[in-house]
C-alpha positions as CSV (number, residue, x, y, z in Angstrom):
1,X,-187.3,-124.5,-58.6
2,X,-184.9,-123.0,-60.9
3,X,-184.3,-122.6,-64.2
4,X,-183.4,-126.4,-65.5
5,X,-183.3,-127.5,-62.0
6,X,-186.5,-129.6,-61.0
7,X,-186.7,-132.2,-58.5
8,X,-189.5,-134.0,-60.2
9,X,-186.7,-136.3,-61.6
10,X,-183.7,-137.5,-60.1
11,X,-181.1,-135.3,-60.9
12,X,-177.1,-136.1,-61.4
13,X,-175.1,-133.3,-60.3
14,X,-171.0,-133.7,-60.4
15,X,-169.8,-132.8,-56.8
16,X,-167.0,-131.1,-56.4
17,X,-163.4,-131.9,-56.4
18,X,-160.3,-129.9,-55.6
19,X,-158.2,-130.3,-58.6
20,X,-160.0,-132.0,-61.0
21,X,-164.2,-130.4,-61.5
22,X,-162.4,-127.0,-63.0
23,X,-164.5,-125.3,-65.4
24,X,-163.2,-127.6,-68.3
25,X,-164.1,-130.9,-66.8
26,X,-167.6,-129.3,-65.6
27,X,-168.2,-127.9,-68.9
28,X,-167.5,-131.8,-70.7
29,X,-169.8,-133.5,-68.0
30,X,-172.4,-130.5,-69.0
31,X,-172.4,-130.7,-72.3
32,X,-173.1,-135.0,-71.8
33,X,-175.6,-134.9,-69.2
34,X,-175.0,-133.9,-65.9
35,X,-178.0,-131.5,-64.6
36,X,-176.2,-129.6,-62.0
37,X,-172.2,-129.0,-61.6
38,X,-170.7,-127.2,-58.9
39,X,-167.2,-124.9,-58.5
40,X,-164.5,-126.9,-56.3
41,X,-164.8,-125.5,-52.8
42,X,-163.9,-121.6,-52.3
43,X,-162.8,-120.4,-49.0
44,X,-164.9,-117.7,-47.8
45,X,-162.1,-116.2,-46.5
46,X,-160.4,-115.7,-49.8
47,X,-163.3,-114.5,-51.2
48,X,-164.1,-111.9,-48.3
49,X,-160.6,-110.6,-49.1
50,X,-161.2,-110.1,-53.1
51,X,-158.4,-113.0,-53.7
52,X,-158.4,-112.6,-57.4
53,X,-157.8,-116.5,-57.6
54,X,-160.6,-117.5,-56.1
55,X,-162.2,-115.3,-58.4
56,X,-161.0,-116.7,-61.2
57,X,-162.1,-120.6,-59.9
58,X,-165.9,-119.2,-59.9
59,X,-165.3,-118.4,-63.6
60,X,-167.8,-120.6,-65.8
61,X,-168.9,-122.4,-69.2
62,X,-171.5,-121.2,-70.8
63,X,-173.2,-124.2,-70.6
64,X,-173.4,-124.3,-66.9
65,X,-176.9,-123.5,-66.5
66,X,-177.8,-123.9,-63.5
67,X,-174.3,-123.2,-61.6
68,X,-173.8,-123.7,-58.1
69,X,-170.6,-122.3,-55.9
70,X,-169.6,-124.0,-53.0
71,X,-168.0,-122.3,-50.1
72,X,-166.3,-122.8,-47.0
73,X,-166.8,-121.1,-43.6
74,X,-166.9,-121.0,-40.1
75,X,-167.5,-117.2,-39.3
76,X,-170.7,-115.6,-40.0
77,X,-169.4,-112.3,-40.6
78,X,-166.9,-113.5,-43.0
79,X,-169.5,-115.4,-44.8
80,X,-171.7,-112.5,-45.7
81,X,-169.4,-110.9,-46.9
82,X,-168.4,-113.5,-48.9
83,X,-171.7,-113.8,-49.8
84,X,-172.4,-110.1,-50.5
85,X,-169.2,-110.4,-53.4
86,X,-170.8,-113.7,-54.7
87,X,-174.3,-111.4,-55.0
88,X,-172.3,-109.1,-57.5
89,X,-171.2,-111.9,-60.1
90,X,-173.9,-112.9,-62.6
91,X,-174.6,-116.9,-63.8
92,X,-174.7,-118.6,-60.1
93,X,-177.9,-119.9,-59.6
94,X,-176.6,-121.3,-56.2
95,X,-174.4,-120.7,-52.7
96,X,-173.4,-124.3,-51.6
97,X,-171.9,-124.5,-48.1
98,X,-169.7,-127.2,-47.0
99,X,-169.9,-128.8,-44.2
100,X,-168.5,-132.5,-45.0
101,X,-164.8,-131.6,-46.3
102,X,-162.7,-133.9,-43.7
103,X,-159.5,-132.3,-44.8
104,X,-157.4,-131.6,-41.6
105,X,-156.3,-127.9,-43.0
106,X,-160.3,-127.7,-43.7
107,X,-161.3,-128.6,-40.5
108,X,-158.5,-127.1,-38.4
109,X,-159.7,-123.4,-39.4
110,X,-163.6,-124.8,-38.0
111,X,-164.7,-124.9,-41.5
112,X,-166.3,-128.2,-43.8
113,X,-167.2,-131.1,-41.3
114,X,-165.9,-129.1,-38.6
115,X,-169.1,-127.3,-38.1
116,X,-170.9,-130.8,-37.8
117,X,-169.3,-130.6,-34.0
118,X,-171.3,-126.9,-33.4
119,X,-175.3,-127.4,-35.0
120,X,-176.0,-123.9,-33.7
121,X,-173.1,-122.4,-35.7
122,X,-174.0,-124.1,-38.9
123,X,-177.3,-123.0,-38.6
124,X,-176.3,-119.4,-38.5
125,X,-174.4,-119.3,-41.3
126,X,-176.9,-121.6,-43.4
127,X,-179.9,-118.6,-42.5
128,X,-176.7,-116.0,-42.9
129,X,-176.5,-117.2,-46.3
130,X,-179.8,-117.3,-47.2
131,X,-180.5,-114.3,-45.9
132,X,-177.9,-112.3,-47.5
133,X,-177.6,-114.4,-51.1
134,X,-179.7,-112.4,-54.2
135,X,-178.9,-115.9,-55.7
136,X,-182.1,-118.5,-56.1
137,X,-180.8,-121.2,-54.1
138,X,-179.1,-122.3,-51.1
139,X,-177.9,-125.3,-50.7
140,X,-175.8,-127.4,-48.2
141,X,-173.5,-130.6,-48.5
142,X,-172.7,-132.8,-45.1
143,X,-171.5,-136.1,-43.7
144,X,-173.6,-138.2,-41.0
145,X,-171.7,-136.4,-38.1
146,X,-167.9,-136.1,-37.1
147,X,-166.9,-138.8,-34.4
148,X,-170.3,-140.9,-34.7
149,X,-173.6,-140.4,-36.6
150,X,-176.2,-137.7,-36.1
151,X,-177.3,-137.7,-39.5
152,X,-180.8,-137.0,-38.6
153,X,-180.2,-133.6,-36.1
154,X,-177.9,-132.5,-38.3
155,X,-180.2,-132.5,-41.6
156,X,-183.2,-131.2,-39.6
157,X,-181.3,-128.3,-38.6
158,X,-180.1,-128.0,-41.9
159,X,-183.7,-127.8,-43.3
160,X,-184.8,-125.6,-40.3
161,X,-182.0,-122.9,-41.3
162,X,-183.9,-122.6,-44.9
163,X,-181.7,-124.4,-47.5
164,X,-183.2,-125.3,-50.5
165,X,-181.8,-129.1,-50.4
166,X,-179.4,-130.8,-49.3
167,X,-176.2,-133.5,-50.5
168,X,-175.3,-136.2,-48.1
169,X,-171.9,-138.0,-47.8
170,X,-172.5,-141.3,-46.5
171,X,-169.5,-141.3,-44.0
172,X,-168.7,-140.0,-40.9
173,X,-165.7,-137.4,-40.9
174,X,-163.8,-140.1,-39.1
175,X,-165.1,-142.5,-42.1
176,X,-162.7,-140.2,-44.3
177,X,-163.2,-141.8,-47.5
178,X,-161.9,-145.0,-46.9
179,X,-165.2,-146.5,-44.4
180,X,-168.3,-148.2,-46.0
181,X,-170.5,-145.8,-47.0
182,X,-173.4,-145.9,-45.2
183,X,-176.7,-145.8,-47.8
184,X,-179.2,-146.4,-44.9
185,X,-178.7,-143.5,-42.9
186,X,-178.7,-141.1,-46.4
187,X,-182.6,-142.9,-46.6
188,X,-183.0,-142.0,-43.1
189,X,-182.6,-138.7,-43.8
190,X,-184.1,-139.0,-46.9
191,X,-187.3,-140.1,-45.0
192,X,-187.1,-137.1,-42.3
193,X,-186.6,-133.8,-43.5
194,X,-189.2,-132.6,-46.7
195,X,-186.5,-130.8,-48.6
196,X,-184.7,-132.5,-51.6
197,X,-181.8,-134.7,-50.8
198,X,-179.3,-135.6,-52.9
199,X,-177.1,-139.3,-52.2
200,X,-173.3,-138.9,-52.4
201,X,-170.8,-141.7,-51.4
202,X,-168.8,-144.2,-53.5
203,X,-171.3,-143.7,-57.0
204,X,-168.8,-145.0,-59.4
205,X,-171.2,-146.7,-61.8
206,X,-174.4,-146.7,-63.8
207,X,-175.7,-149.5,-62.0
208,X,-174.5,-148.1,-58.7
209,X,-176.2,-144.8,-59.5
210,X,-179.6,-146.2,-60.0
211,X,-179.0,-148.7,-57.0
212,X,-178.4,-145.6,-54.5
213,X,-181.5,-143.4,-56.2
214,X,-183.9,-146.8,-55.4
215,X,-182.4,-147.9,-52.3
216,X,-182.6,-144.5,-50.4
217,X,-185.2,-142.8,-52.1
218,X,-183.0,-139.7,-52.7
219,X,-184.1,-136.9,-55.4
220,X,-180.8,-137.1,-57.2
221,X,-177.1,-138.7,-57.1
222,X,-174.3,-136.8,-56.4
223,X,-170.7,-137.8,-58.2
224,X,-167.1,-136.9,-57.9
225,X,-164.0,-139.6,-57.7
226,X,-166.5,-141.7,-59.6
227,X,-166.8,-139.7,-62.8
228,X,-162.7,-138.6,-63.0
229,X,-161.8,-140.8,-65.6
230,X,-165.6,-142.0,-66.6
231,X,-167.3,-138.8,-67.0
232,X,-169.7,-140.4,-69.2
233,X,-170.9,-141.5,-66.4
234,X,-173.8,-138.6,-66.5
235,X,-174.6,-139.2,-70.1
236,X,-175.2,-142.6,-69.4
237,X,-177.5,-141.7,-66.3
238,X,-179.2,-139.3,-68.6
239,X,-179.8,-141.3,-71.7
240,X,-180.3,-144.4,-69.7
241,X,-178.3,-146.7,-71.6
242,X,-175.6,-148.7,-69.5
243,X,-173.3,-149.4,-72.5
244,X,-171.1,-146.8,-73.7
245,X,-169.8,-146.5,-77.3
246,X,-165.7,-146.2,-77.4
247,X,-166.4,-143.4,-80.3
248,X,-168.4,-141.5,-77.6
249,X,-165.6,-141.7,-74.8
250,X,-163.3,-140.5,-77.8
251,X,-165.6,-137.7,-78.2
252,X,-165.6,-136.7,-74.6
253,X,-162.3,-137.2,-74.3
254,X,-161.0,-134.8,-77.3
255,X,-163.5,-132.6,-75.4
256,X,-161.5,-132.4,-72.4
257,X,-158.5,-132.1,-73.8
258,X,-159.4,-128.9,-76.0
259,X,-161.1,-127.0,-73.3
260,X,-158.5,-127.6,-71.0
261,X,-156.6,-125.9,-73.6
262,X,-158.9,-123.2,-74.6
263,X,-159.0,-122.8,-70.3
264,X,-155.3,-122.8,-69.3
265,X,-153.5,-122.3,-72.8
266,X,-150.5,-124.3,-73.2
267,X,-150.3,-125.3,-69.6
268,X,-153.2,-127.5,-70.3
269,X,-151.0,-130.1,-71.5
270,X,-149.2,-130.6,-68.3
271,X,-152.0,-130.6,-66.7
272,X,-154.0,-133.2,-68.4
273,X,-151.3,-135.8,-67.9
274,X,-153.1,-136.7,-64.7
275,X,-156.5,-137.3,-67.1
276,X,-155.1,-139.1,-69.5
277,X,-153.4,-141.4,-67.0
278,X,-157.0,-142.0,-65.5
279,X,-158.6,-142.1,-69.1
280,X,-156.3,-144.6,-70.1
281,X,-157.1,-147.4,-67.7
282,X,-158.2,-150.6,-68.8
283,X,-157.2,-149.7,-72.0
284,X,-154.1,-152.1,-74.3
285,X,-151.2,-150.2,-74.2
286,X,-152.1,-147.6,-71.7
287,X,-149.0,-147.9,-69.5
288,X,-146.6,-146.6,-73.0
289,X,-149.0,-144.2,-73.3
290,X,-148.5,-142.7,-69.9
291,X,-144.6,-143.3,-70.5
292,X,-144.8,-141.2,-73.9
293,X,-147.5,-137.9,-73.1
294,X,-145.1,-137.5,-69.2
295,X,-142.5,-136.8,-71.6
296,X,-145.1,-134.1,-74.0
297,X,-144.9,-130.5,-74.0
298,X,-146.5,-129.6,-77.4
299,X,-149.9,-129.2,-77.8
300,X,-150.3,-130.2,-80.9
301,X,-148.3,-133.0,-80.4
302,X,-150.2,-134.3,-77.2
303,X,-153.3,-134.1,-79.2
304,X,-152.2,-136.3,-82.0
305,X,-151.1,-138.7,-79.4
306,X,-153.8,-139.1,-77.5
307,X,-156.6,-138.6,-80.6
308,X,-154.6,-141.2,-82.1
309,X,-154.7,-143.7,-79.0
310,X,-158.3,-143.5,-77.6
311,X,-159.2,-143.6,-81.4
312,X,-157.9,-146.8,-82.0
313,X,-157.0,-148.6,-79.1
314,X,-159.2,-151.4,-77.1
315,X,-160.2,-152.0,-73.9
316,X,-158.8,-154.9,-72.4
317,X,-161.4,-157.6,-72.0
């Protein structure tokens, strides 16, 4: 256990997502609720070579306590070394290793779900990890197998390698993330290894959430593509309470907004068109909103605009 992490709960942890969980949008779904967040996957790569981007993408709130960083990797020697520059930056609490990313350019270089097709390799680089990291976990998210399932093989050998617990996608890589997920086989594993597992897959509601945590036994719930847009999601988890105020989603929504601005500066704006255009659904009048921020620069401006809508405007019934 870790400080603020304990399994004796189940825990909500925001998964990550390339282009969307940035530090602002981890730091919103902190502050309301979520127990765990985790940095958007950083090649090891990058980070063996001192790429000050990547650097810059492990940067944190304050409020990210614990923090976990995800990487990706299919050379061992690479790995430590990434490893061995994570060990020098204070406030991670965790090394994450993917090994469920089905992106073709992910899985072309033998890295994310790639390694699912070479359970020996994986397990080096799992013990590599733990062996080198100073940090107080590691961790390690994966599908049920590449082609076909082998869900249980692949999480013993996951436990077997030392990691701490373990996230499971409930899709084959070939499932992408357009097949049914597959909540049996995450209670199969659930049932088979004795390290904490944590059910990912398709979690895009309260209800959903608390179906998943009963119906495979898992030690925690795992969101991404269900809280863009709903990040409430993990305050309504936490506080279980099913309804959500409008005033709260306001609040969380001005949130956003203002650290994406503290974050990025002025550049914030353009990039929290793609929000707003997710915040906005269901909502009366959302399509002239969309038409009116595309056409925003200001920040001031945008701020008023939006403060303005999701203050006042309804959701569609």
């Amino acid at each position: 256990m870790i400080k603020n992490l304990s399994f004796e709960n189940p825990i909500y942890v925001l998964a990550p997502l390339a282009g969307f969980t940035d530090l602002p949008f981890r730091s919103v779904v902190k502050k309301f609720g979520a127990d765990l967040t985790v940095s958007e996957m950083l090649s090891s790569n990058a980070l063996a070579h001192n790429s000050q981007k990547t650097l810059h993408m492990i940067e944190k709130s304050p409020l990210e306590d614990p923090y976990s960083v995800q990487i990706a990797g299919a050379d061992v020697d690479i790995v430590r070394q990434a490893v061995e520059l994570l060990n020098e930056q204070d406030g991670i609490d965790i090394i994450d290793l993917n090994c469920g990313c089905p992106v073709p350019k992910v899985v072309g270089h033998g890295s994310g779900s790639s390694l699912l097709l070479d359970l020996p390799l994986m397990g080096e680089i799992i013990k590599t990890i733990k062996n080198t990291s100073n940090k107080s976990m590691t961790s390690v998210k994966i599908r049920l197998g590449f082609e076909k399932k082998n869900h249980i093989e692949i999480a013993k050998v996951v436990e077997d390698s030392g990691a701490d617990f373990l996230a499971v996608h409930g899709r084959t890589r070939a499932g992408k993330f357009k097949a049914a997920v597959d909540y049996d086989a995450i209670k199969e594993i659930k049932e088979s290894v004795s390290i904490p597992v944590i059910a990912n897959g398709d979690i895009d509601s309260y209800d959903k959430a608390k179906w998943v945590l009963e119906h495979t036994g898992a030690d925690g719930v795992m969101i991404g593509r269900g809280a863009v847009g709903a990040p409430w999601i993990f305050h309504q988890l936490k506080t279980a309470s099913k309804d959500i105020d409008n005033s709260l989603k306001h609040d969380i929504i001005m949130e956003h907004f203002d650290k994406m601005i503290e974050f990025y500066g002025a550049r914030g704006v353009v990039m929290f068109r793609k929000h707003t255009h997710t915040y906005s659904k269901g909502y009366r009048g959302a399509s002239m909103l969309r038409n009116s921020v595309n056409k925003i620069n200001d920040v001031r401006e945008y701020r008023d605009v939006i403060d303005e809508f999701f203050k006042n405007s309804e959701m569609i019934s």
